[in-house]
C-alpha positions in Angstrom: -15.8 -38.0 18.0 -14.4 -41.7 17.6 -11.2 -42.5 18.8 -8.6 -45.9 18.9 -8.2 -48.0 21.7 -4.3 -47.5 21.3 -4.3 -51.4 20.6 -3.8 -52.3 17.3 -5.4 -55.8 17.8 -8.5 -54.7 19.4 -9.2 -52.0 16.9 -9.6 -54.8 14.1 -12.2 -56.4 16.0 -14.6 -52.6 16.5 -16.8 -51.8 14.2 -14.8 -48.7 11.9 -11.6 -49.5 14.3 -12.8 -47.0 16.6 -14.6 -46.7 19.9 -17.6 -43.7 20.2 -19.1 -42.1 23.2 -21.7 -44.4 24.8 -20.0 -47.6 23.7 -19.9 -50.2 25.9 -17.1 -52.6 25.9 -17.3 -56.1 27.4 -14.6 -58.5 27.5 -15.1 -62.0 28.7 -12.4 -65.1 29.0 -10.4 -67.3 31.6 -9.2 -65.9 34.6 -5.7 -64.5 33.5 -5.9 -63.9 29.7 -5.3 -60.4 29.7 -8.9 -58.9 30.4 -8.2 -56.7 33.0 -4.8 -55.3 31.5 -6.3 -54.5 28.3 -9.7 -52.9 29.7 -6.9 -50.9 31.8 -5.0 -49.6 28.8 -7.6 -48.7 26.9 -8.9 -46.7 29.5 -5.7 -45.0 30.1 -5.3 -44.1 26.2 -8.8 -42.5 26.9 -7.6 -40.5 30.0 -4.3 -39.6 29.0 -4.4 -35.8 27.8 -3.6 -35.4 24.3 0.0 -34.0 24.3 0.8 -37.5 25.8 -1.4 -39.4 22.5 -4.3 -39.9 25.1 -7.8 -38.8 23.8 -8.0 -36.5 27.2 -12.0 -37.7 27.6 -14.1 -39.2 30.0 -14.6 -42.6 30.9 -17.1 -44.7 33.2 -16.3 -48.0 34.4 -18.6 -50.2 35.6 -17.1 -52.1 38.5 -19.8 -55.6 38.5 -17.6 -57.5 40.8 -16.1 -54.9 43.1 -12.5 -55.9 41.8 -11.5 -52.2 39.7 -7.8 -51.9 41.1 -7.2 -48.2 41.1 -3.4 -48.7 42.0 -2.9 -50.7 38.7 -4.7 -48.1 36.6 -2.0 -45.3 38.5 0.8 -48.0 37.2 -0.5 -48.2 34.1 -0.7 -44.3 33.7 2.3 -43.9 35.0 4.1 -46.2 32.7 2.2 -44.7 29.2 3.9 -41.1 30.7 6.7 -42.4 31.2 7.2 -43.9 27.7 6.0 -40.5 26.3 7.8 -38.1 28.1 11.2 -38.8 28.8 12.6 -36.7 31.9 9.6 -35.1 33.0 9.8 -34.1 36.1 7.5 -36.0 39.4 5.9 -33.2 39.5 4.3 -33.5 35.9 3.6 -37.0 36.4 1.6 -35.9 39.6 -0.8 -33.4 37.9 -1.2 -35.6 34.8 -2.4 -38.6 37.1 -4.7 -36.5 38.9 -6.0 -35.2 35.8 -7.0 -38.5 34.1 -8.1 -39.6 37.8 -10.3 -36.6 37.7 -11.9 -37.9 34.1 -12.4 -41.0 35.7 -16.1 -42.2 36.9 -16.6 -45.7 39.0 -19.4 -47.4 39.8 
């Protein structure tokens, strides 16, 4: 199954718009562009479950130069479920985070 990366721009640039199991994505560019932020939101739309728009899979990141900020994926989780899901309660945003945490593999 082939899913988007939930950004528009960087689906142009995959082959078919879409990523597959076993891709591998590499981004490379000046400190500060946006590398990190991007690679962190496209692994969110990956983890998020489905009833949020997420594709509810698995992901590995490979972590080359020790710098994977765990914290700013949470943020970034947190923020997607908050945008979808007006109202829910802490609780909800608790289990969701584990669960996409628990999809998550880092090496």
């Amino acid at each position: 199954t082939s899913h988007s990366s939930g950004i528009t721009a960087l689906d142009c640039l995959l082959t078919d718009g879409v990523l597959r199991p076993g891709d591998v994505v590499s981004m490379l560019g000046s400190p500060a562009s946006g590398k990190s932020l991007v690679a962190l939101n496209v692994t969110a739309q990956f983890l998020l479950p489905k009833a949020l728009g997420g594709c509810e899979a698995r992901v590995c990141w490979i972590d080359c130069d020790g710098k994977f900020d765990i914290l700013r994926l949470v943020e970034v989780l947190c923020a997607r479920w908050n945008r979808c899901n007006h109202g829910g309660r802490p609780a909800d945003l608790e289990a969701c985070v584990a669960g996409c945490l628990g999809r998550l593999l880092c090496y």
